[in-house]
N, C-alpha and C positions, 0 to 999 in steps of 0.2 A: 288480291292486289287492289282491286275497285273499291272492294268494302271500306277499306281506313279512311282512302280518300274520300267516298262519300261521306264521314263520319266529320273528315276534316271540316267538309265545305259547309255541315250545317252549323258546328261549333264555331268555325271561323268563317262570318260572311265576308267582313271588310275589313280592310287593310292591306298589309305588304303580304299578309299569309295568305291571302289569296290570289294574291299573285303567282306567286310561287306554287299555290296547288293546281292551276291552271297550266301553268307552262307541263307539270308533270303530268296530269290528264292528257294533253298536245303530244308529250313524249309517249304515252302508252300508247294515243290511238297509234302513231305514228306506226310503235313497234309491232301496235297487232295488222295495221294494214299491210305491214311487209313480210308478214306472218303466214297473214292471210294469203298474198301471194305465190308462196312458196309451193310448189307441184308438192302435192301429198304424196305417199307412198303407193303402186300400185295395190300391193297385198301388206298386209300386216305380215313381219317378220320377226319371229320368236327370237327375242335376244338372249345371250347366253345369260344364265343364272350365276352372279356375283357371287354368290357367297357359296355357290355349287362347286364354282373353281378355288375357292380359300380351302374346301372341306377335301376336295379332289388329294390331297395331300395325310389326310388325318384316317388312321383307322378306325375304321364305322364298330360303330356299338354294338348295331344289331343285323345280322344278316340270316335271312331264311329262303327255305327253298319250300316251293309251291309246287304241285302236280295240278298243271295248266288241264291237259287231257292225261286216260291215264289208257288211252288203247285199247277201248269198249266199244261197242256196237260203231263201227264207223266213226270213234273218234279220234284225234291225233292222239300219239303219243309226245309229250312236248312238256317241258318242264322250266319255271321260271323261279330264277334267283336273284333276290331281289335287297338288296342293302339301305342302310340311308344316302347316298350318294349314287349310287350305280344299279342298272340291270343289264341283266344276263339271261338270253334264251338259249335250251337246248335243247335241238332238233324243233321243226317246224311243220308240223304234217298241214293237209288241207283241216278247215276247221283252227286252228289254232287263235284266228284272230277274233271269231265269232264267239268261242269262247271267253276268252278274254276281255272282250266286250261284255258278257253275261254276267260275269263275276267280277264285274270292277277291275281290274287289273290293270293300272296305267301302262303302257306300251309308249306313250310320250318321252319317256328316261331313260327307253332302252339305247343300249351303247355297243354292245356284243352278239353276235348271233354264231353258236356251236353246233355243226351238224355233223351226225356221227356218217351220214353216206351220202350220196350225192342223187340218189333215186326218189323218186317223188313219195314214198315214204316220210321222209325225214325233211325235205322242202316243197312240197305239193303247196304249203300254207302260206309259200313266200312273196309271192305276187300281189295276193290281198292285204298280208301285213306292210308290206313296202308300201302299196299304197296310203294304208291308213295313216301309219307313222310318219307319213309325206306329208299328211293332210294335217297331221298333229302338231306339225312342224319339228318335227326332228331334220337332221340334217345332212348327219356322220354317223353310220354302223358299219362296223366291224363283220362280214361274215366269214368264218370259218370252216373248216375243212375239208374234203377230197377236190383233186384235180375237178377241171370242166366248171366249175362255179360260174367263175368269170364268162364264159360261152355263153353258156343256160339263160343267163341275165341278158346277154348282150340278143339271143335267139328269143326273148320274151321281148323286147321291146318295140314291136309294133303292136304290141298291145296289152303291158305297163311301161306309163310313161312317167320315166322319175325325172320331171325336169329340176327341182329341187334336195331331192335325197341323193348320196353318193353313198355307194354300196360297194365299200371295197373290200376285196375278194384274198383271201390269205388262203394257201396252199399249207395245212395243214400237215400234209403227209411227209413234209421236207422234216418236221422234227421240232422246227423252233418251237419253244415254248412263249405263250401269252403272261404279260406278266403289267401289270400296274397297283395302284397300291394298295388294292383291297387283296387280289388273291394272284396265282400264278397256275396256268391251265397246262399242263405238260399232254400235246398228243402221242397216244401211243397207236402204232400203224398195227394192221392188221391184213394181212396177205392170202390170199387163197390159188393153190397150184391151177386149182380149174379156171377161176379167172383172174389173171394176174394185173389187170388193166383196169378191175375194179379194189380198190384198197376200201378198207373199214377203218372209223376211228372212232378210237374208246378214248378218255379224258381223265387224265390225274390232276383233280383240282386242289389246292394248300393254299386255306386262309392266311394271311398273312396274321402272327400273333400280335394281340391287343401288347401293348408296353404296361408293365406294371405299376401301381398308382407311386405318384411323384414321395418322395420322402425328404421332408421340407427340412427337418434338422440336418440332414447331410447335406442339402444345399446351402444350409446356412455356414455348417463348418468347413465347405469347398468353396466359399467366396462368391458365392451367386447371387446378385441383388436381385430383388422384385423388379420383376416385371417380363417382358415377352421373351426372355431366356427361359426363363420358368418351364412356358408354356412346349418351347422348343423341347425340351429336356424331358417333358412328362410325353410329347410323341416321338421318343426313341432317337433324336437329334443329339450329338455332340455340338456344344455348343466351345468359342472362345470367349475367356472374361477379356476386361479390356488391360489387364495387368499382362496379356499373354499364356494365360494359364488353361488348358484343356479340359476342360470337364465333362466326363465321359455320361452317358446318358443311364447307362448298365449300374454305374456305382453310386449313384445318387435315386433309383428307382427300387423298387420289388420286384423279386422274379416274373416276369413275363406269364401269361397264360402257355398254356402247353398250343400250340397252334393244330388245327382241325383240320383233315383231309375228308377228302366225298370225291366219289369216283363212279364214270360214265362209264359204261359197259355194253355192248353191242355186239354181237355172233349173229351174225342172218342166217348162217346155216350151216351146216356138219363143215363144210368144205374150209372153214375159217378157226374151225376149234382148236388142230395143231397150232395155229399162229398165235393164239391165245396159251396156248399152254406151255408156249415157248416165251411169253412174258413173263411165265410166273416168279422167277427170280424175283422181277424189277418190285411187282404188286407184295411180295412177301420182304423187302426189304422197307419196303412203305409201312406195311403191316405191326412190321418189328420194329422200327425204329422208336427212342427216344424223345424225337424232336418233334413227332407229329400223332395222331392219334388217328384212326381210318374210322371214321363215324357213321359213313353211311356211301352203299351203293347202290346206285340207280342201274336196272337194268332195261334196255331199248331189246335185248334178244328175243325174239320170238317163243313163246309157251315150250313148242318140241322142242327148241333147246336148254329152255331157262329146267327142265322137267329130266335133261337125259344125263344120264349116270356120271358123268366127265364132268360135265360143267357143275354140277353141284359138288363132285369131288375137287375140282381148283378152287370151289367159294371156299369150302370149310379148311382148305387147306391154307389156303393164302388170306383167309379175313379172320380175325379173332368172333370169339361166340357175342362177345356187346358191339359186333356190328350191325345194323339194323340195313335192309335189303328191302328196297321198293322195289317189288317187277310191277313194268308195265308191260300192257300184254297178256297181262296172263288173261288164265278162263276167270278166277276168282273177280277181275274188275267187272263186273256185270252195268255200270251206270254209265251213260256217256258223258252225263254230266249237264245238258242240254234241258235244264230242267223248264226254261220259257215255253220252249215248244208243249212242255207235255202240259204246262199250265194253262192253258189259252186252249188245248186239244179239250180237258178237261172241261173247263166252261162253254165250249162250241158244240161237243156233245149234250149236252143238254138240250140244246135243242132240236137236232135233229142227229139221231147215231148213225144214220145210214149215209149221211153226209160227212159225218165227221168222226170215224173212228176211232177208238183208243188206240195211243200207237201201242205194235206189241213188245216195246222194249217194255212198259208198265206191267205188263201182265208177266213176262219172264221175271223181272223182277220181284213181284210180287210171287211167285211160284220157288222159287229160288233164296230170294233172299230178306224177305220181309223185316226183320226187325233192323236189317241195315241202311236200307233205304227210301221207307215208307211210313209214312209218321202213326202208323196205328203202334211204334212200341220208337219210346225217344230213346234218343244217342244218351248214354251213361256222362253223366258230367263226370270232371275232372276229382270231385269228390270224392262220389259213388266210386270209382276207380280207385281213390288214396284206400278209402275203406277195406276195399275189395283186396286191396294188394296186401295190407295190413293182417287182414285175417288169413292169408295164403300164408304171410310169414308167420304166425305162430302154429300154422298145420303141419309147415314144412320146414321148421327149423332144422332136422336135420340133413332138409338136401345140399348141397353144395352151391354155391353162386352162380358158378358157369350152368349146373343142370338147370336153376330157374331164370336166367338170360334165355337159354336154349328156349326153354315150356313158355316163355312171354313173347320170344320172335315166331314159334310156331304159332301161337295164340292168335299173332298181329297179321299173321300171313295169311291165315285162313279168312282174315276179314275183307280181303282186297283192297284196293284202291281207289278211289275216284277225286272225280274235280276237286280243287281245293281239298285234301289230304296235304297236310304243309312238315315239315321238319324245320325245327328252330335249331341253326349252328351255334348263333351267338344273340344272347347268352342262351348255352346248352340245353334246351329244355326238350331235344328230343324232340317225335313223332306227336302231330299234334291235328287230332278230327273233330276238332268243335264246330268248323265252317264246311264241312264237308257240304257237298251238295249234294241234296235230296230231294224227295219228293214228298207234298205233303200234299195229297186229296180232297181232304176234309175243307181245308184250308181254300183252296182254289173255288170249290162250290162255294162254301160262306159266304168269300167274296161276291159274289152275284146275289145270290139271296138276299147281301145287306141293301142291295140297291133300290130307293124307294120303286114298287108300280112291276118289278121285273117276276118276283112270284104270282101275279097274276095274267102278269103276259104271256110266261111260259106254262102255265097250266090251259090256258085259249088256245095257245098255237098247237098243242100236245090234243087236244083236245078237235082242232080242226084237221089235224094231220095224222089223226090215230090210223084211219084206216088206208088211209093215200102212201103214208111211207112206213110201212106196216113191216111189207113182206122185201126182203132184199131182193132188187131189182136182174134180174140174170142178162141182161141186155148187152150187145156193146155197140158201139166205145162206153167204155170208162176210162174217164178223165181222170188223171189222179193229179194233184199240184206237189209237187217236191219245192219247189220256193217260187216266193210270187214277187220277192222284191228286186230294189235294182241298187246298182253301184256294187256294194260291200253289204255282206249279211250282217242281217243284228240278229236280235236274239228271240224274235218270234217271228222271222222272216227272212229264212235266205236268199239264195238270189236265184235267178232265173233255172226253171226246170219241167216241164211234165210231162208226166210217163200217161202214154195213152194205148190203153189195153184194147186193141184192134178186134181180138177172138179168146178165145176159151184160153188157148197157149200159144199168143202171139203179143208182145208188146214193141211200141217203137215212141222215142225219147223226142220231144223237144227242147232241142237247148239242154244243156249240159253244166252248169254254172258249178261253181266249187261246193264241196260236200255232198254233192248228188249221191254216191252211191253211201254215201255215210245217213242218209236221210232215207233210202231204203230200205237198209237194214235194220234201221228205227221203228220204219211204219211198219214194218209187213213180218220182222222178226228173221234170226239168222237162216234156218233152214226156209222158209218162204221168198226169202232175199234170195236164198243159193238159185231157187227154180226160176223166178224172176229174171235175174242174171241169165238165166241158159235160156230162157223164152225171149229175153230181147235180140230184137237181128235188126233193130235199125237206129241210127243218131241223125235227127238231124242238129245243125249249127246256124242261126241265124245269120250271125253277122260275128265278127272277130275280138271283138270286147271282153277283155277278161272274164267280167261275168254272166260270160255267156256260153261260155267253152272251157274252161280250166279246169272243171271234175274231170273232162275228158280221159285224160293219161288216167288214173284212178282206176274208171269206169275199164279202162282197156283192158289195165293190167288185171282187174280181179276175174275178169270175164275168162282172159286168157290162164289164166288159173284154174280154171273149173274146166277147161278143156273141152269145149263145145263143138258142133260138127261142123261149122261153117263159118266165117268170120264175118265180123259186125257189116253191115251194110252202111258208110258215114257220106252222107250229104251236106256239102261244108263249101264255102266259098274256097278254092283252090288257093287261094292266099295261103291257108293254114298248113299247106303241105312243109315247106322249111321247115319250119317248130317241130312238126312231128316226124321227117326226116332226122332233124338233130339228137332227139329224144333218142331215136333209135340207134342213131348209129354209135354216140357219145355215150349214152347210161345205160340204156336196156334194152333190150330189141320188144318192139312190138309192129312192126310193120304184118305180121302174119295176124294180127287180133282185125284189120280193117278193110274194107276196099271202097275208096273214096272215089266218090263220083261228084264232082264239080255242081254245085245250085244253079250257075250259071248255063248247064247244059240242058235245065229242065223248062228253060223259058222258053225256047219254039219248041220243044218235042216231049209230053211228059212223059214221064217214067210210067211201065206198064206190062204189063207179061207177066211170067214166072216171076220171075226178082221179088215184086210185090204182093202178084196173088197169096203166096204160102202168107202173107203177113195178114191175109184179111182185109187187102187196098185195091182197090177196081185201077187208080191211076192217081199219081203226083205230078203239082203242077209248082212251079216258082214264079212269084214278078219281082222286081227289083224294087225297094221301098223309100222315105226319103228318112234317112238316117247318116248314116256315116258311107264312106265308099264298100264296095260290097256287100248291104244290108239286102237281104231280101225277106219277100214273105211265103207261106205256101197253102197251100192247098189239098189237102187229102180225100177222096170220092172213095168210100167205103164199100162192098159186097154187102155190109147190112142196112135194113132198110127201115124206115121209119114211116108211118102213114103212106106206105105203098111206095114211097121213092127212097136210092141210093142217100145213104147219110154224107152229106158234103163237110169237113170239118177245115176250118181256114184259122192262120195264127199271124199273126203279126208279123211277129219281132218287134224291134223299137221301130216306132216311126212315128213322121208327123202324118196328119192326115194326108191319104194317099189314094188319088183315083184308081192306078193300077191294081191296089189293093182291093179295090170295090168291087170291079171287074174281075177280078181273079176269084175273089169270093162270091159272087153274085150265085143268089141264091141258098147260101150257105146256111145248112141248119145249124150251127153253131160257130158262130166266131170268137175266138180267144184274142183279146185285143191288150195293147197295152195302155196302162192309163196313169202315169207318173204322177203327172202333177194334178192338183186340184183345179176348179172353172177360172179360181182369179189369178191362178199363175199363169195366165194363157202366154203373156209374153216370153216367161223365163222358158218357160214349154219351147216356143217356137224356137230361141236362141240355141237350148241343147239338144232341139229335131225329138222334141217327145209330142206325146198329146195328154190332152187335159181327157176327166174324165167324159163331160160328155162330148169332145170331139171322139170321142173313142165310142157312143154310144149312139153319136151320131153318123159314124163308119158302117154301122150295122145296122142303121134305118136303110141308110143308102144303098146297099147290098143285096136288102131286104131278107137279112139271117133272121132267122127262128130265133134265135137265143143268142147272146151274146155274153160272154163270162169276161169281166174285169183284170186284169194281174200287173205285176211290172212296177207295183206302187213303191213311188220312192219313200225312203225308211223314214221319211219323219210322220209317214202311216205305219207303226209299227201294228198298232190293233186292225183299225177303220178307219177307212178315209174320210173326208167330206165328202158327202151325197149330194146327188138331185134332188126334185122332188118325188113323191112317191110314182108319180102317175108314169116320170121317164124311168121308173124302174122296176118295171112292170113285166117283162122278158128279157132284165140284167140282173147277173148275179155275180157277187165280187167272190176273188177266190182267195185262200186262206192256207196256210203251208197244211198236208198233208187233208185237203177234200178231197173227195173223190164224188162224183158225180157221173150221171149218165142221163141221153136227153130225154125221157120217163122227168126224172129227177126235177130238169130244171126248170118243167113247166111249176109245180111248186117252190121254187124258193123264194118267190118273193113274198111267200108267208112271213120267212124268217126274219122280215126285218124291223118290225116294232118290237121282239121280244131282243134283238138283236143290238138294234140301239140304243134301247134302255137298258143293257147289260154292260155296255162302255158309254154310258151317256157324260159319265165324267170325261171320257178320254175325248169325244167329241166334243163336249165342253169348252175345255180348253183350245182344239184346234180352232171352234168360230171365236175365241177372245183373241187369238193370232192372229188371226183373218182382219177381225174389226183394228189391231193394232198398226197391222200391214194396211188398208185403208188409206186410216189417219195419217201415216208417217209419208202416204204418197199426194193425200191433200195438202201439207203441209209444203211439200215439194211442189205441187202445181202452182200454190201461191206464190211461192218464193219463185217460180219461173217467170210469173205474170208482172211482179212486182220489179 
């Protein structure tokens, strides 16, 4: 708007046109001063997408289905469908949004959420995804299936707060079926005599068929003029001419596409299979029909069922042989899919391996299944495969079609499944692993190598630490970090957790954040996870924030699985009691997995005796922190000893700097502290009650701890944070999902950090040009305050 006029005023300086260009200058300031007045918007409010809602109407071109997680070492099983207008999630385990985040997956569009149960299996995931998609600004989701939804949500919400997102809860089991313009979701119920108060839902999804392309000579001899009848008429609309004449959309089109079914599948266990075999009717009239074609079943059952002689006699009975069958679950998915974590474990190893393990999902992999999931032998392109298939058919020209369907789904089965394994409905192109997620090794090191200065950093450090971290330390504690970040996990950094190995066969948790126990079975491998699990007998819970307790139900149930001698020992602000009353008495019982003893009980008396001794702990002590209401922090006085005294080990939780905490840790050989924010965000720190790093390293001057370890870093550190300088990090050491450390350990770590930050010197990089931007953009505001 300014520009013409300035153009005006130096073409035209005098006369009447200048007049006139003046009064309209007068008009604009006028209009932006009143402009300017107008109260802004608190938040930016994602407005709906115009031409989202014109398409909302039109059948989409292209719709495919994505395996989000596929039920591998701790990971969700969860599945996302995705069109040009609409998404669709089914089942939601914990981990699901983490993933999602990994692999790109917008979560911003989602519109529908399908769960086949109501146990934290299938919605463990839900809390953190509502969050996200809160944050993403969505605004209206759909969630589906069994009774209690509505509860579960309403019993989470002292700690997810949707002030923004509405989460409305459809009762599934009533029968209605889901229906808008891309597809139509029919549940089918699933009953079991032993528990009849738990129902199961399986899912009969039917695309809705594309309309056949328009046939313009028959609108021409049905009297149809050009223009947006047309359009009407090519998406399946009967339209009226204006003479009153009907013109049907069928008789002016081509035959229709054959429209495509896919169908959700779920048997938790023997006790559900009658109810399943009593639908087979319904699935074999699907099967056989005319109108539809059954392309593809997703199965959520469990391996002992998807494996026992019933259930595989209803698939072949009621699916034709070119149906294609993803289990999730099975043993064959061997990948979690979580491949950030193992790339960043990858390069940390390098520099010290006793610090930073391979996790042992890598090595099973690698034992198991190498040319699927590890780049020493590439994925077959799409080619290589036409060829491949090509040469089968002149081998076996005389097999039959149905026997080589049969020998190509056995083929596909045998490969399992992992993240991003995607099937294209529309257009039909089938089962499709070009984006699969894998692991590539070679790749991950390179990266580091190409970094100018870093091959000779890491041959010094290697060189000054040969014999110091040599031999694997048998010491304890061992500190392990299961996630060191805060909010919501991203993808080299989940959220709040660590496991602290007290004795030989004793471990006890801090914080319990989502994915916990899926990030065990990562580091330490299934059957070393199983003993882990039976050697843990304590949780504690800092303070009530999502992520900070939400692995918990997880963690219960797998424990309570393994059938252990005595139940968990949980130290938790007594707030958390409801939630896990509801949990128990609504979806599953676990009250017999815990015996929660209040943090607030530990502040005049700590905890001491028997209770603790078997753990390997002299006494536990709590003080209250300055966080949210109920934060505390604690204190654990160890039986093992260190330079002749009792090992003191003290954790945070969140908090701002906190005198109680000083005192409580006072003299602590190692404090774990939290450290969100970097030095210059000291204010944003103070408003959401965090600390900055070196308020956090100045808690441990204070205290006068031995060591002091970093975590808690908000995710826009997903590698490394901004540091101090060297000399304040000199007895601190930041921690990293999946370190393990012990205090031997942590007198050397701050070797690590010249080979360390020249290994992400880009990723630091960038965070001081944020720093210096963030600066500028606040001088610029101090001026404009002054002026």
């Amino acid at each position: 708007m300014w520009l013409p006029m300035l153009k005006l005023q130096r073409i035209v300086p005098h006369g009447p046109l200048r007049s006139l260009t003046n009064h309209c200058i007068r008009m604009s300031s006028t209009v932006s001063t009143a402009a300017a007045e107008q109260t802004p918007p608190a938040k930016y409010e994602r407005q709906p997408n115009v031409l989202r809602k014109k398409l909302s109407s039109v059948v989409p071109g292209s719709v495919n289905l994505q395996v989000l997680g596929a039920g591998a070492n701790g990971a969700p099983s969860a599945v996302y469908l995705f069109t040009d207008q609409s998404r669709y999630l089914f089942n939601c385990g914990e981990g699901t949004q983490r993933l999602a985040h990994e692999h790109k997956t917008r979560l911003s569009r989602l519109e529908q959420i399908f769960v086949t149960r109501n146990t934290w299996t299938a919605v463990g995931g839900l809390p953190g995804l509502a969050l996200t998609i809160q944050d993403a600004g969505v605004r209206n989701v759909g969630l589906h299936g069994p009774p209690h939804l509505d509860t579960m949500l309403q019993s989470m919400r002292r700690f997810v707060v949707l002030k923004n997102l509405q989460m409305q809860t459809i009762d599934s089991t009533l029968g209605v079926p889901f229906e808008d313009s891309i597809l139509t979701v029919q549940p089918v119920v699933l009953r079991s005599e032993q528990q009849p108060l738990q129902p199961i839902l399986s899912y009969i999804c039917k695309l809705k068929p594309r309309p056949g392309a328009l046939n313009l000579v028959k609108c021409v001899e049905a009297g149809v003029p050009p223009g947006p009848l047309l359009g009407q008429l090519k998406n399946g609309q009967d339209v009226t001419l204006p003479c009153g004449t009907v013109v049907h959309s069928v008789d002016v089109t081509e035959p229709a596409e054959t429209a495509l079914s896919f169908v959700f599948i779920d048997v938790p266990s023997l006790d559900y299979l009658e109810s399943l075999k009593a639908q087979s009717e319904q699935y074999k009239q699907l099967a056989n029909s005319e109108l539809t074609e059954v392309a593809l079943v997703v199965h959520f059952s469990p391996p002992e069922l998807t494996a026992h002689a019933e259930y595989l006699d209803f698939m072949q009975t009621n699916f034709s042989a070119g149906t294609q069958h993803i289990y999730l679950n099975s043993h064959l998915n061997r990948f979690s899919g979580y491949a950030a974590a193992h790339r960043i474990q990858y390069q940390l190893h390098q520099l010290a391996p006793r610090f930073f393990p391979l996790l042992a999902e890598a090595a099973e992999l690698q034992l198991s299944c190498p040319s699927n999931t590890l780049s020493h032998s590439l994925k077959k392109t799409k080619l290589d495969n036409d060829v491949e298939e090509q040469r089968e058919n002149k081998l076996n020209e005389s097999e039959s079609v149905n026997a080589k369907e049969v020998k190509q789904q056995q083929v596909r089965q045998q490969q399992g499944f992992v993240s991003m394994s995607s099937f294209h409905l529309r257009p039909k192109k089938g089962l499709d692993r070009t984006l699969e997620s894998k692991l590539t090794p070679e790749e991950y090191i390179k990266e580091t190598h190409a970094v100018p200065g870093f091959s000779e950093l890491l041959t010094q450090l290697q060189s000054e630490t040969a014999e110091t971290l040599k031999i694997e330390s048998k010491s304890y504690p061992r500190i392990i970090f299961l996630g060191t970040g805060s909010c919501i996990p991203n993808k080299t950094r989940n959220v709040s957790s660590i496991l602290i190995q007290t004795a030989a066969e004793a471990f006890m948790l801090f914080d319990c954040g989502e994915g916990t126990h899926g990030q065990i079975v990562r580091l330490f491998g299934r059957e070393r996870a199983r003993e882990v699990m039976l050697q843990l007998q304590a949780v504690y819970v800092s303070h009530l924030h999502a992520d900070h307790h939400i692995g918990l139900i997880a963690l219960l149930r797998e424990r309570q699985r393994l059938e252990p001698t005595s139940p968990l020992l949980l130290l938790a602000p007594r707030q958390i009691e409801p939630w896990l009353n509801f949990y128990n008495r609504q979806i599953e019982p676990i009250a017999d997995a815990y015996t929660l003893m209040g943090n607030g009980e530990l502040l005049e008396q700590p905890l001491a005796g028997e209770r603790v001794e078997q753990l390997g702990i002299a006494s536990i002590a709590t003080c209250l922190v300055r966080h949210c209401p109920h934060a505390f922090g604690i204190s654990l006085t160890l039986q093992a000893q260190h330079e002749g005294e009792p090992i003191k080990l003290t954790y945070s939780g969140d908090t701002m700097p906190c005198a109680d905490l000083v005192e409580l840790g006072r003299n602590s050989t190692v404090l774990i502290h939290e450290a969100t924010m970097e030095d210059d965000l000291e204010e944003e720190a103070r408003i959401k009650t965090h600390s900055t790093i070196s308020q956090a390293i100045q808690q441990g001057r204070d205290m006068q701890a031995k060591h002091t370890i970093l975590t808690h870093f908000s995710q826009r550190y997903a590698k490394c944070p901004r540091l101090p300088s060297t000399e304040d990090m000199q007895h601190v050491a930041i921690a990293f999902d999946n370190m393990q450390v012990t205090v031997e350990d942590l007198q050397h770590y701050h070797k690590l950090y010249p080979a360390l930050l020249a290994m992400y010197a880009e990723y630091t990089e960038e965070l001081e040009q944020r720093a210096v931007k963030r600066e500028l953009k606040q001088e610029r505001k101090r001026k404009l305050a002054q002026t």
